[in-house]
Structures are given as structure tokens and as C-alpha cells.
N, C-alpha and C positions, 0 to 999 in steps of 0.2 A: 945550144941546139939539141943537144942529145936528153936536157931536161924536158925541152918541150915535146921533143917524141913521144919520152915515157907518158907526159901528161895527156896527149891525144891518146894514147895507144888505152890508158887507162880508162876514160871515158868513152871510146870504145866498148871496151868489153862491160862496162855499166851499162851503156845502152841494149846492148845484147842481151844482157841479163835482165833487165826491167823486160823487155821485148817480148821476151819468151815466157815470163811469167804466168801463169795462168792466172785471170783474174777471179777476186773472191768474192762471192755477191753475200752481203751481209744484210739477213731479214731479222727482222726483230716482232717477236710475238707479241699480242697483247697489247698492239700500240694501235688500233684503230681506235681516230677517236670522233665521236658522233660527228654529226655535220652541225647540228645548231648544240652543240657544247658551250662553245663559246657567246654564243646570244645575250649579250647584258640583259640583266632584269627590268633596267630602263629599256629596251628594248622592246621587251616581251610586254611591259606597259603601253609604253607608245603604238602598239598594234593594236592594243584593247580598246585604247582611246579610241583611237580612228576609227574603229568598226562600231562604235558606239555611237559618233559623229554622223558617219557616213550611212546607217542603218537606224539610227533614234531621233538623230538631228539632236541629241545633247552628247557630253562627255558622261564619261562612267564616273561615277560616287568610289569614294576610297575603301568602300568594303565591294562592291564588285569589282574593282582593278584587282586589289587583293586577292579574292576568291578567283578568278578566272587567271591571273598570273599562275596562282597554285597549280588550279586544273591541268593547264597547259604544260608548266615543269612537268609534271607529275609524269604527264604523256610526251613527254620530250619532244614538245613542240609540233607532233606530227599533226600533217595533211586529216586524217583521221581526227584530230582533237579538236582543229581552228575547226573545221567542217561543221563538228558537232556545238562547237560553239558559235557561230555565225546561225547555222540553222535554227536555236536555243531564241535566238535575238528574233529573227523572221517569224517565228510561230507560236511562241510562247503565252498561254495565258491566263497566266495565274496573274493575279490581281498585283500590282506594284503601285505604292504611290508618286503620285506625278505623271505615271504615264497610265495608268489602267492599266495597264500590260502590255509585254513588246510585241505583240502583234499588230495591237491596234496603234502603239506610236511607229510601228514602219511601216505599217499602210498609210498613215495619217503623212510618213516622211516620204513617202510615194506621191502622192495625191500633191501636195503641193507642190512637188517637182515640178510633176507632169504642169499645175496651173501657172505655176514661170517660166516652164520653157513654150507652152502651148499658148497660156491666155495672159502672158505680162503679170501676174499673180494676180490676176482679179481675184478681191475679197469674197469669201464665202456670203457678206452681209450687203455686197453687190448683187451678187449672182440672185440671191434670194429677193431681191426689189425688183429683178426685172420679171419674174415669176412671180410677185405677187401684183406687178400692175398689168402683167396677163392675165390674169385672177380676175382682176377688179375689171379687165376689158371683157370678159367671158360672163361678167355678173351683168354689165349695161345691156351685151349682145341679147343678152338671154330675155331681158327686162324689154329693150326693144324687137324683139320677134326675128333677129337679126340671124338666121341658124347658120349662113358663108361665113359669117365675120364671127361667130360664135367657136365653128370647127377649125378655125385659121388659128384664133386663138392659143383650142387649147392644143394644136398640132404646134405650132411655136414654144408652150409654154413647159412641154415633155422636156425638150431639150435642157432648159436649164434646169428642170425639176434632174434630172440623170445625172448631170453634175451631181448637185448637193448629196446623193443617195449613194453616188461610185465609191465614196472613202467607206460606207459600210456594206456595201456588196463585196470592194476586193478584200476586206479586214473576214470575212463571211463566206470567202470563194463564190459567192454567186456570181461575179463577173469573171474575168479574166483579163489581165495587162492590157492586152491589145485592146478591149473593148471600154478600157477606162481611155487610151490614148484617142479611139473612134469617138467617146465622147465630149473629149476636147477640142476634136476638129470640126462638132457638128453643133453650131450653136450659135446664138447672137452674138456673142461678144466676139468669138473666131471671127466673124463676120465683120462684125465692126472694124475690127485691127485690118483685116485684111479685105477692103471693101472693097466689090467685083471680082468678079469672075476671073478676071486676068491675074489681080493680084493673090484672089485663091489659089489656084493650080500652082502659083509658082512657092507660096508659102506654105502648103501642103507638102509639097514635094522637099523644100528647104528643111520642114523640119520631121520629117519621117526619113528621108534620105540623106540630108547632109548636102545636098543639093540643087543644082537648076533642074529641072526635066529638061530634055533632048527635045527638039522642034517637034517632034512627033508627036512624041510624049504630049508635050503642050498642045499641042492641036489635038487630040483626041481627049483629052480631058478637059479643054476648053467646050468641045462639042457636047456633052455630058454635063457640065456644071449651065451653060448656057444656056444649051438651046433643048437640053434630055433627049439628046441624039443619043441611040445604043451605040456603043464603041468597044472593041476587041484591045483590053488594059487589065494588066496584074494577071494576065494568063487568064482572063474570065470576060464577057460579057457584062456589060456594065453601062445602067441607062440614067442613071437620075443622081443626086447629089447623095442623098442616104447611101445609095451600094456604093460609092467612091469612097467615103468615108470608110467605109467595113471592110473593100478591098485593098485602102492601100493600106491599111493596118494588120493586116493579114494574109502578106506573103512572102515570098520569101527573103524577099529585097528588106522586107518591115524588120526583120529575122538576126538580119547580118545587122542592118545597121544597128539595132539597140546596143547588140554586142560591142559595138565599136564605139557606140557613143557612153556607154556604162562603164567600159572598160576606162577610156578617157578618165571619164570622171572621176573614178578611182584610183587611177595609173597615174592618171597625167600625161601619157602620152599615149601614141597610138598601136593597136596591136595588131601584134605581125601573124602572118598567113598560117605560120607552123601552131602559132598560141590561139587562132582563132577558127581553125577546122573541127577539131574537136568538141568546142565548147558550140560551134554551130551546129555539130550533127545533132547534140545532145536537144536544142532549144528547136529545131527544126521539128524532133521527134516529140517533145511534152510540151513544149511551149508555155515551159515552167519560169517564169523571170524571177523567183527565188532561186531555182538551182541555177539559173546562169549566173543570177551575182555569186551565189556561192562561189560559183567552180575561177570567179577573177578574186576574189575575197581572202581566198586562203592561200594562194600564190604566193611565192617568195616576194615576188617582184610588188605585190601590194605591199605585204608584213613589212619588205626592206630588212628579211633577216639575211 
């Protein structure tokens, strides 16, 4: 009995003592260590790959993985370095074999996009036959004195002639993104895929929005594509098929969604409200579709470092 006291009494006063200790906080200098320190070099590959993929539509050659792996250490991975390298890919035009140069292969990786998700990739060697038997219909018109069916012609045969021209106007900036996507939506083959008016408006709106249109919506764009009723749409006034096509690739709604839907394609999954304010103030203000894929491009969340 009197052992067990001592032995309580003792632990006791240990706990008293631990208790009142003053505790020691032990910093250690010199120990910050980078955030992407750790980043395997297969890693920092696999990033290169992807943007090369995602931006050229090929993979990188083993002397640019190399060289651009360097770059990147070099610059410890920073936001600053991937920037300057994704941008490098977007603009670049010094002569490369295979591609001519990365400008012209990520306009070239633009342009087809845009023609599989817009026109089911109709072939450049398509598009060009139905423009040149507008041609050949504009040569008879002309031959028969026929000047209605002459000016139908070549008002039909602009359309596809703008295709074929859009991959060297955005590679040239003479266009602008939205006005290659405006000439996706405006043209026979659009038409074909999506014959009538009903099924336009809804496939318009599906693939600029991600979308149905709202009953409204669809009725006031029905009115316009139909009947070239004027209709209060995209914040503007708007009467005939041409300004529908220009309006809804140029507002703000056009804005958000590419963001959402580029982001996707590079993410993989969908971006969130804090990741996509920013990157929409930016594209609202230059309505640059370089700098927005940039500013998803060099993300952790794309790299996966």
C-alpha cells in the first residue's frame, strides 16, 4: 500500500513538472526548400510533351524535351518560365522543319479544332469543291445573263472561300478567334449538319454555350434566323443570320464559355469560379485566346507538378 502511494505521489510531481515547463520552439535555418524541388525530370518532360501535343498537335523531338527541360530547371520551374515557353510555341517564327514554324502549326492546331468541333472535320479538299462548283455555277450564271443567280452564287461562295483563308489570317492576326469560330457557324456545311432553322438555333447555341437556349432565347433567334425579324439578343439588336453569327461569338457569354471549354480540354475537368474570374477579366479585356490558353497552360493543375 505505502509502495503504491510513493508511486502515485511520484508521478504526480512528473506531471507538475512536464506542466510547467515552458515549451521550446525549435526553428531551424536554411531549411526552406523550393516548392517544385522535388519535381522529377520525367515530370518536367511530361509537361513539355503535353504542351507540345496540346499546342502543335505533335509530341516534342528529344533535342527540344532536352532543351526546354534545361530552360525550365534553369528557371526553377517558374510561372515566369512555362509562360515564356508556351508563348515561344503560340508565336514563334523561325523556320522549323515539319512544322514551318510554331505559329503557323498552332494556328493550323486551332483551325482544325475549331473544324471538328464546328463542322465534323470537314476536309479542307471538301470545303474547296463546294466553292469551286459555286465558281463553276457563277461561270454558267454569267454565260446565261442570269445576274440573281449570278450574285446568289458568289454571296454563298464567300462563305466557304473564309474558311479556307481563316488558318492564314489567325496565323497573320488579320482575324481574331471569335471571328474564325463566326466562320464556322456561317456556311453550307453548318447548314447541312444542322438543317433548318430550328435545328440551327439549337446547335448554335449547343456549341458556343455548352447548351440549349431558354425558350426565349429560342424564340427570338428563331425569329431572326427565319423570318429576319429584328430581335433584342447578345445585348444588341440583331436582324438577319450574318449579325447572329457575329453576335453570338462576341459576347460575353462567347467569353466565359471558351474558357470553360479550353480549360476542359486541357484539365480535364471543369474550372471553378475562384480559377475562372481572373483568367475571364483578362479575355473580356484583350480577347486574346493566346493569353487565355496561356494563363490555363502554365497552371500547376495542367503541368500536374
Amino acid at each position: 500500500m505505502k509502495s503504491i502511494k510513493l508511486t502515485f505521489r511520484f508521478l504526480f510531481i512528473t506531471f507538475l513538472f512536464v506542466a510547467c515547463t515552458k515549451e521550446e520552439n525549435i526553428i531551424r535555418n536554411n531549411n526552406n526548400t523550393p516548392k517544385y524541388s522535388e519535381v522529377s525530370t520525367l515530370m518536367v518532360e511530361n509537361y513539355i510533351n503535353r504542351l507540345f501535343i496540346d499546342i502543335l498537335g505533335r509530341e516534342a523531338t528529344e533535342k527540344e524535351r532536352s532543351d526546354f527541360v534545361l530552360k525550365l530547371r534553369k528557371a526553377k520551374l517558374s510561372p515566369s518560365s512555362r509562360d515564356s515557353l508556351v508563348k515561344m510555341l503560340q508565336f514563334d517564327t523561325v523556320y522549323r522543319l515539319g512544322d514551318s514554324s510554331y505559329r503557323k502549326a498552332y494556328t493550323s492546331r486551332i483551325y482544325n479544332i475549331c473544324k471538328s468541333r464546328f463542322l465534323e472535320g470537314a476536309a479542307d479538299m471538301d470545303i474547296a469543291q463546294q466553292s469551286s462548283n459555286l465558281g463553276f455555277g457563277i461561270y454558267l450564271s454569267q454565260l446565261d445573263g442570269d445576274s440573281v443567280a449570278m450574285y446568289t452564287y458568289i454571296n454563298l461562295k464567300k462563305y466557304y472561300d473564309r474558311i479556307l483563308k481563316s488558318n492564314y489570317w489567325l496565323s497573320r492576326k488579320i482575324i481574331t478567334y471569335n471571328q474564325l469560330c463566326e466562320y464556322m457557324l456561317n456556311n453550307g456545311i453548318y447548314d447541312l449538319i444542322n438543317m433548318g432553322s430550328f435545328n440551327f438555333v439549337n446547335a448554335t447555341y449547343d456549341n458556343i454555350f455548352g447548351r440549349k437556349p431558354s425558350k426565349d432565347e429560342f424564340n427570338r433567334a428563331y425569329q431572326i434566323i427565319e423570318k429576319n425579324n429584328p430581335q433584342f439578343i447578345f445585348n444588341r439588336i440583331i436582324s438577319n443570320k450574318n449579325e447572329y453569327c457575329e453576335g453570338i461569338t462576341s459576347n460575353n457569354g462567347f467569353y466565359e464559355s471558351e474558357i470553360r471549354w479550353w480549360y476542359f480540354q486541357f484539365v480535364r475537368k471543369e474550372i471553378n469560379s475562384t480559377d475562372l474570374y481572373p483568367v475571364l477579366t483578362q479575355y473580356l479585356t484583350d480577347h486574346s485566346l493566346e493569353n487565355m490558353q496561356r494563363s490555363i497552360l502554365i497552371t500547376d493543375d495542367y503541368a500536374q507538378f
